[in-house]
N, C-alpha and C positions, 0 to 999 in steps of 0.2 A: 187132460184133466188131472187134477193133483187129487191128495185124498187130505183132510185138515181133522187132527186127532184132537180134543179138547179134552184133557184129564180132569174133569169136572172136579174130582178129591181134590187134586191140588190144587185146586183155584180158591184165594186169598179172597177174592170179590171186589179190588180195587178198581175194575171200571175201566183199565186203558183200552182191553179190546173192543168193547162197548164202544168207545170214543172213538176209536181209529177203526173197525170195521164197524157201522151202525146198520149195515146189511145185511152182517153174517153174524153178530151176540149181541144179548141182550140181557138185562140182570134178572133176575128168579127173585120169587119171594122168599130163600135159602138163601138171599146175599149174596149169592154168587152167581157169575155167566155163565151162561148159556149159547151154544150155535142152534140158532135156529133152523128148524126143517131138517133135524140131525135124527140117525138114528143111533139107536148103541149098542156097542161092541167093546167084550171085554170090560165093560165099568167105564167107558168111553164115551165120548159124540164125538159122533163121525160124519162127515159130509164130502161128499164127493164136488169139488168146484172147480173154475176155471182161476188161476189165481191172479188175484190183484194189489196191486201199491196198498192196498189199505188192509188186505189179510196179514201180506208178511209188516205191515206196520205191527197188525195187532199182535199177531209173534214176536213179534222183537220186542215189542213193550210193557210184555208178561215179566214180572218181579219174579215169579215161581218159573219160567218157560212150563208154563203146561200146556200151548198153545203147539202143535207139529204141524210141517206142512211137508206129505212126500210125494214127493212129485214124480 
């Protein structure tokens, strides 16, 4: 299992992780994504997953990287 960090503050609200993981974010009525079923830590969502083609998509596809995946 990896642990997937979203820096909620730094997220711009652009929507790529929405697109490339539709499993794991979703947009907020604050414009910006969200991981769903996350809890928070540090000012954070955190979600413990198994990772997939479409998490490290949606990390890669973060303009800001506020997307982490540690595995």
């Amino acid at each position: 299992m990896a642990k997937i960090i979203h820096q909620v503050e730094k997220c711009i609200g652009c929507g790529n992780c929405t697109v490339a993981a539709p499993d794991h974010f979703e947009m907020g009525e604050d414009g910006k994504a969200h991981l769903k079923d996350s809890e928070e830590e540090d000012g954070n969502e955190v979600k413990e997953v198994e990772v997939t083609d479409s998490l490290k998509k949606a990390a890669n596809s973060c303009p800001v990287q506020c997307i982490k995946i540690k595995e």
